[in-house]
C-alpha positions as CSV (number, residue, x, y, z in Angstrom):
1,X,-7.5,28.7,-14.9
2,X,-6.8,26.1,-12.1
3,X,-8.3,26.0,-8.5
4,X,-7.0,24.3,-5.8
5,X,-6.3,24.5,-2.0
6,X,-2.9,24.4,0.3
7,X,-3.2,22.3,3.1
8,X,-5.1,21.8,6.2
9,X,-8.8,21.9,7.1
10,X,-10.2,22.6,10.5
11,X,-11.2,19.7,12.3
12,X,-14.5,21.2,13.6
13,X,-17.3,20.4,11.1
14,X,-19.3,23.3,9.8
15,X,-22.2,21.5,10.1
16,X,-23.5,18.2,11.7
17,X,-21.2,15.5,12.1
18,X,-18.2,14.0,13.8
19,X,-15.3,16.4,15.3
20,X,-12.1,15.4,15.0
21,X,-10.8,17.4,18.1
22,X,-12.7,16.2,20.3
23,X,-12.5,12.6,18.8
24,X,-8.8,12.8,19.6
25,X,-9.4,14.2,23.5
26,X,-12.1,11.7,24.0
27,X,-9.8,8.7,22.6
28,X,-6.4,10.0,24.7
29,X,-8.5,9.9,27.7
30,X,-9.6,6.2,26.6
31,X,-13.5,7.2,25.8
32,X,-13.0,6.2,22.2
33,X,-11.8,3.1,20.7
34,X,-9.0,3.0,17.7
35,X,-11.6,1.6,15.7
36,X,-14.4,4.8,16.0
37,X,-11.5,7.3,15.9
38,X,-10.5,5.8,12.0
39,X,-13.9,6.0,11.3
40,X,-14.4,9.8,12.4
41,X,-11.3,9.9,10.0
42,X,-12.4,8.3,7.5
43,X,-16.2,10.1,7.3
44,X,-14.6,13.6,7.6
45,X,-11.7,13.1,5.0
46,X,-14.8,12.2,2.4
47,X,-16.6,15.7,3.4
48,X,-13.2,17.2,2.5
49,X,-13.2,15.7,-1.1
50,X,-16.9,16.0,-1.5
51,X,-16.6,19.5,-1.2
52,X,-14.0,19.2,-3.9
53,X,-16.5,17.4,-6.2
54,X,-18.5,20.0,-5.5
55,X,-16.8,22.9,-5.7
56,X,-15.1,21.3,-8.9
57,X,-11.4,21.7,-7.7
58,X,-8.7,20.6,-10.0
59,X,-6.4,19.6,-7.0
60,X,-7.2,19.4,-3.6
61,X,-5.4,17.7,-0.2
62,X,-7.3,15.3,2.1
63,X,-7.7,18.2,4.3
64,X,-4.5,16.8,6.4
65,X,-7.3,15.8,9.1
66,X,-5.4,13.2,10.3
67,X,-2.3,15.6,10.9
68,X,-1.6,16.8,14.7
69,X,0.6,19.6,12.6
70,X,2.4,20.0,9.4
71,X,5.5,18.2,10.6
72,X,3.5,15.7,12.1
73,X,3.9,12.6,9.3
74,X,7.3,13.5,9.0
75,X,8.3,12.8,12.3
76,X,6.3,10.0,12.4
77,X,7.9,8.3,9.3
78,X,11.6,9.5,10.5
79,X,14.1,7.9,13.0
80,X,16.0,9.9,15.9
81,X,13.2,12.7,15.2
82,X,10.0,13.1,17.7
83,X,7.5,15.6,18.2
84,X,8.7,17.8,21.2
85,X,7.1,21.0,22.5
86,X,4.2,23.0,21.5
87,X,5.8,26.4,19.6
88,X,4.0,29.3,17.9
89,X,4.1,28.8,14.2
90,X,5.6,32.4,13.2
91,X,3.2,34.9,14.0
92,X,-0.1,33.3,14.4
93,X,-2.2,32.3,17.3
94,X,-1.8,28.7,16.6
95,X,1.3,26.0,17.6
96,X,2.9,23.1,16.5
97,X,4.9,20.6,17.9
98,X,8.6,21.2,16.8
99,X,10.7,18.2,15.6
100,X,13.8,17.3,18.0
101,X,16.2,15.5,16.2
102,X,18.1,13.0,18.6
103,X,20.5,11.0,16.1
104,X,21.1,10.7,12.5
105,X,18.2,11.0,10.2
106,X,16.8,7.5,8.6
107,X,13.5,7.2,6.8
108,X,11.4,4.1,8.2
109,X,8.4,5.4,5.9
110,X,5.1,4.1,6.2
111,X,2.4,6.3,8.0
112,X,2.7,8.9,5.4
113,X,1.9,7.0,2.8
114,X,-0.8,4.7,4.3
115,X,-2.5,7.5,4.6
116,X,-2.4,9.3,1.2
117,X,-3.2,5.8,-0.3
118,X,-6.4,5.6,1.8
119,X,-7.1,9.1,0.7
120,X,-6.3,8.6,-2.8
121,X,-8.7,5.7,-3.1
122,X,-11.3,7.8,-1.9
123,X,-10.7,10.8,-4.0
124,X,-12.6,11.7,-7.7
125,X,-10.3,14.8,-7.7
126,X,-6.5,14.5,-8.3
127,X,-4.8,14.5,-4.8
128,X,-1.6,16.3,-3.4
129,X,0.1,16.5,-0.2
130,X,1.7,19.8,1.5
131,X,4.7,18.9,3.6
132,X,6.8,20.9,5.5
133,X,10.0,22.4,3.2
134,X,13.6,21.6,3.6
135,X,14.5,25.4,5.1
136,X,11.4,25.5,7.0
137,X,11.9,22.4,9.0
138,X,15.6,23.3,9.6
139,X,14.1,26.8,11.1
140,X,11.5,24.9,13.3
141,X,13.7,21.6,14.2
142,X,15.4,21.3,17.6
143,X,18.9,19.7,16.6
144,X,20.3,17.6,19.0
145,X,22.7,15.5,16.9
146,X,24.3,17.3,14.2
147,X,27.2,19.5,14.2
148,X,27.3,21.1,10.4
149,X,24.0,22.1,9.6
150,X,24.9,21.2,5.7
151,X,25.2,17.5,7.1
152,X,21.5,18.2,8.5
153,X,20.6,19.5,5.2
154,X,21.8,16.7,3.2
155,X,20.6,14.3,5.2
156,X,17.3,15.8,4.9
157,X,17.1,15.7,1.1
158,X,17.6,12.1,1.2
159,X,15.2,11.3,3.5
160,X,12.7,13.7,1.6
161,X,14.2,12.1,-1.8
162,X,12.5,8.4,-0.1
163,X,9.4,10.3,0.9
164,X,8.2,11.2,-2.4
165,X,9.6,8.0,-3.9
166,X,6.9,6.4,-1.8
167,X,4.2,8.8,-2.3
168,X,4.8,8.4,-5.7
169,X,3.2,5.1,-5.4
170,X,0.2,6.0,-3.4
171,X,-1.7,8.0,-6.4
172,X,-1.3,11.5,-5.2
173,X,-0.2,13.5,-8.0
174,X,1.9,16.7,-6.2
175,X,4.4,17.2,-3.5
176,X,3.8,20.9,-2.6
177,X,7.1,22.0,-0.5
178,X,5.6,24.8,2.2
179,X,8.4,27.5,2.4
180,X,7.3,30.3,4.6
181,X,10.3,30.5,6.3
182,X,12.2,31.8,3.1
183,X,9.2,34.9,2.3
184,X,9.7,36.0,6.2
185,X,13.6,35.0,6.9
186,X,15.7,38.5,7.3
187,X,18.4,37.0,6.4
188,X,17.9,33.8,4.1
189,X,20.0,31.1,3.2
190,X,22.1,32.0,0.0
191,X,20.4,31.2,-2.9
192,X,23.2,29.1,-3.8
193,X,22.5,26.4,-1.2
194,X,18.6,26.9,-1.8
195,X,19.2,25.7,-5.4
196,X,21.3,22.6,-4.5
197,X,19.6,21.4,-2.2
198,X,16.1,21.6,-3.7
199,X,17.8,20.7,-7.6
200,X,18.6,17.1,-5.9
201,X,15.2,17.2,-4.1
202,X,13.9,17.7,-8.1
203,X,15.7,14.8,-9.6
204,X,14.6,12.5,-7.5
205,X,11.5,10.8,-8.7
206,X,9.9,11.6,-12.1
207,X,6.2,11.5,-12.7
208,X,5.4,13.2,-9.4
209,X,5.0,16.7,-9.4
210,X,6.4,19.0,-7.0
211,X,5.7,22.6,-6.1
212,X,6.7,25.6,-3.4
213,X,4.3,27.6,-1.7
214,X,6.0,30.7,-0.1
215,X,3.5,32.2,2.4
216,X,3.2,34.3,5.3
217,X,6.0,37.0,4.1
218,X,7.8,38.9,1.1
219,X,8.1,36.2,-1.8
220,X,8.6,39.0,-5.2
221,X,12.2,38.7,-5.2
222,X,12.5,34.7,-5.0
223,X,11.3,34.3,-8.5
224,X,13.9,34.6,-10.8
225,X,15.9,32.3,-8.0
226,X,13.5,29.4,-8.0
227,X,12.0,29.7,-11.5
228,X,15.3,28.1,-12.8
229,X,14.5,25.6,-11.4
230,X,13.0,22.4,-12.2
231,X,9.2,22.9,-10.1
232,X,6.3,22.1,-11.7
233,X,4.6,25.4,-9.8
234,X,5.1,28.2,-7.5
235,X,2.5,28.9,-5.3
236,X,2.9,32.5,-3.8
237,X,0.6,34.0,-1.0
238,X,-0.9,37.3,-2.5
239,X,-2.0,39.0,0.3
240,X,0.9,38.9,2.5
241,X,3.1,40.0,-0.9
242,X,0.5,42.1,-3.2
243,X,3.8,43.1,-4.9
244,X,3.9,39.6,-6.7
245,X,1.0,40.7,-8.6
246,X,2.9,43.6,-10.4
247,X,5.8,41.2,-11.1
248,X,3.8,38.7,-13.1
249,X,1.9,41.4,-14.9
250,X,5.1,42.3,-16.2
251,X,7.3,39.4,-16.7
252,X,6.0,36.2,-18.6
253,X,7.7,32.6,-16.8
254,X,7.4,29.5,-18.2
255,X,5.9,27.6,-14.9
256,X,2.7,27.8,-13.6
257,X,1.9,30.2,-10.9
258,X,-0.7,29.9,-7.8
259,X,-2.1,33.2,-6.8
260,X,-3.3,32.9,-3.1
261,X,-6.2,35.9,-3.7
262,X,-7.8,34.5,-0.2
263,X,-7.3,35.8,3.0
264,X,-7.1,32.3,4.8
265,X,-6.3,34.3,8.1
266,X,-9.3,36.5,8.0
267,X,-12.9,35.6,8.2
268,X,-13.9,38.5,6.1
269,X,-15.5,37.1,2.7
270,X,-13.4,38.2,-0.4
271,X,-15.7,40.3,-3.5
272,X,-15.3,38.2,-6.6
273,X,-15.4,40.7,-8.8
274,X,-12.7,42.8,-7.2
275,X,-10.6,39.7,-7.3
276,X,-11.1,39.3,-10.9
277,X,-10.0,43.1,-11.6
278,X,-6.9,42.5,-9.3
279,X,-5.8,39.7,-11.2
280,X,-6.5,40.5,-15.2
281,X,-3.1,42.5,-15.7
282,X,-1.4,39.1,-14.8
283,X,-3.5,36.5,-16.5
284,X,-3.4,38.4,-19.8
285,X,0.5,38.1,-19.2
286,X,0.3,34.8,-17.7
287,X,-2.0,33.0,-19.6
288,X,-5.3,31.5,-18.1
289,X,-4.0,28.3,-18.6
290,X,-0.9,28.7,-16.5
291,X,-2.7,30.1,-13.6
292,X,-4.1,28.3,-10.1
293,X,-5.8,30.2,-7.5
294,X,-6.3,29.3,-4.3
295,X,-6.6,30.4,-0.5
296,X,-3.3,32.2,1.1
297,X,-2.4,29.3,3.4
298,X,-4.4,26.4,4.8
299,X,-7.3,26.6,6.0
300,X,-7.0,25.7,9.5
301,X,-6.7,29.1,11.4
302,X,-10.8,29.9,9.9
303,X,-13.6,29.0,11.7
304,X,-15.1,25.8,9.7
305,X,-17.9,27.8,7.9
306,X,-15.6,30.5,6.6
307,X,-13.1,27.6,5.6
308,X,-15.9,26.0,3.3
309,X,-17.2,29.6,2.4
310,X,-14.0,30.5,0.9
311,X,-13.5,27.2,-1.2
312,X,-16.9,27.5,-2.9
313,X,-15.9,31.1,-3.3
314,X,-12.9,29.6,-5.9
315,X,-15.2,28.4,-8.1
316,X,-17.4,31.3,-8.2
317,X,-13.8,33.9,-9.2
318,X,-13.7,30.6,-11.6
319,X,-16.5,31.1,-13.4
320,X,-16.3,34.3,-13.7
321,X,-12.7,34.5,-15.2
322,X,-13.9,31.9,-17.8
């Protein structure tokens, strides 16, 4: 049994110490010099992976704390893409600035991977990064420049293909690809061009791993799709989808599965125990071993207190499942 979390953290502290929100207001209104701003960053990214010391997680993020949004590095390490306007993200009270794609995609690199070096120096607990999947950013993405969308695509996978090659250097040990546009799309790309696309993605740098986290939507009937191939995990959001539960109690697959038994949309505090009983049918098919369990999304959209509550609450369903 393996605990981990998904993505972001809010940038409010739950306790003393420095905000990052109104760090970033303060310095775009030229109260705060570069220099105080990377330290804010700097002292709140190390209460992120203290709390993972502490809470003894076997993976964790950085908290993303420097991240205006999940497209955010991306853009920033892409040419002919910029951060346009704010939209919603799907249904939730909470927006992101879209990417607008002006010319043909070219990876410049650099930001990204400054950061999860920095990070990765600073962490005691293995480190991964969640970046925005290849369907998902097609979904969100103004396009501006291409005609054929399959251009798009393949262009995409390259550019990804550099991304990891250079995170691959940093230290951080997984790529988690965030896919919630495939669990809420009513009509998906084929499966077809979901396995090509992410098979070249696969092949592209050994001895990093990388994941999918389907969230926010219906994810049951993508496994026996994206279980042939080549990820080192799928991460599936159990709340939106409690059907994924019966699936896996029934039908052994040789990957490891991430169960996300925490409402990270709700303040309300989970019952351990009731966790536990919802999830023994699968991990006696499973295997403990082959399980993670984590939050249902990042951790963002809670207030900061509830965000820490529910990490410490992992490795209480933890303890009690060993």
């Amino acid at each position: 049994m393996k605990t981990t979390v998904m993505g972001s953290y809010p940038k409010i502290p739950a306790g003393p110490g420095p905000n990052v929100r109104t760090a970033i207001q303060r310095f775009e209104r030229g109260l705060l010099p570069p220099s105080q701003l990377f330290e804010i960053y700097h002292q709140v990214i190390g209460r992120v992976l203290n709390l993972a010391v502490e809470t003894q997680l076997d993976r964790t993020t950085d908290g993303q704390i420097r991240w205006y949004d999940l497209f955010d590095p991306v853009v920033r390490d892409l040419d002919n893409v910029q951060s346009a306007g704010l939209i919603r993200l799907f249904d939730n009270n909470f927006y992101v600035r879209h990417p607008l794609i002006t010319g043909r995609l070219q990876y410049q690199g650099g930001t990204l991977a400054a950061w999860c070096r920095e990070s990765s120096s600073l962490s005691p607990v293995p480190l991964k990064v969640a970046l925005p999947g290849l369907f998902t950013f097609l979904e969100m993405a103004e396009d501006k420049s291409y005609v054929d969308q399959d251009v798009l695509l393949d262009d995409l996978v390259d550019v990804m293909r550099l991304t990891i090659r250079y995170l691959a250097e940093t230290g951080v040990v997984e790529v988690q690809w965030d896919e919630p546009s495939l669990a809420r799309a009513k009509t998906p790309p084929s499966l077809s061009r979901i396995q090509h696309a992410y098979q070249s993605l696969l092949n592209a740098v050994p001895g990093i791993d990388q994941s999918i986290f389907l969230y926010w939507g219906q994810s049951a009937s993508w496994f026996e799709g994206l279980s042939s191939l080549p990820f080192a995990g799928i991460y599936l959001d159990v709340v939106s989808d409690p059907r994924v539960l019966d699936v896996l109690s029934q039908n052994k697959l040789d990957l490891e599965i991430g169960l996300g038994v925490l409402d990270a949309r709700n303040v309300r505090m989970e019952d351990p125990h009731a966790v536990l009983r919802t999830l023994e049918p699968v991990l006696h098919k499973q295997g403990t071993k082959n399980i993670w369990i984590h939050p249902s999304c990042g951790l963002e959209f809670l207030p900061p207190d509830r965000a820490e509550q529910k990490v410490r609450l992992l490795q209480t369903i933890k303890s009690l499942i060993e």
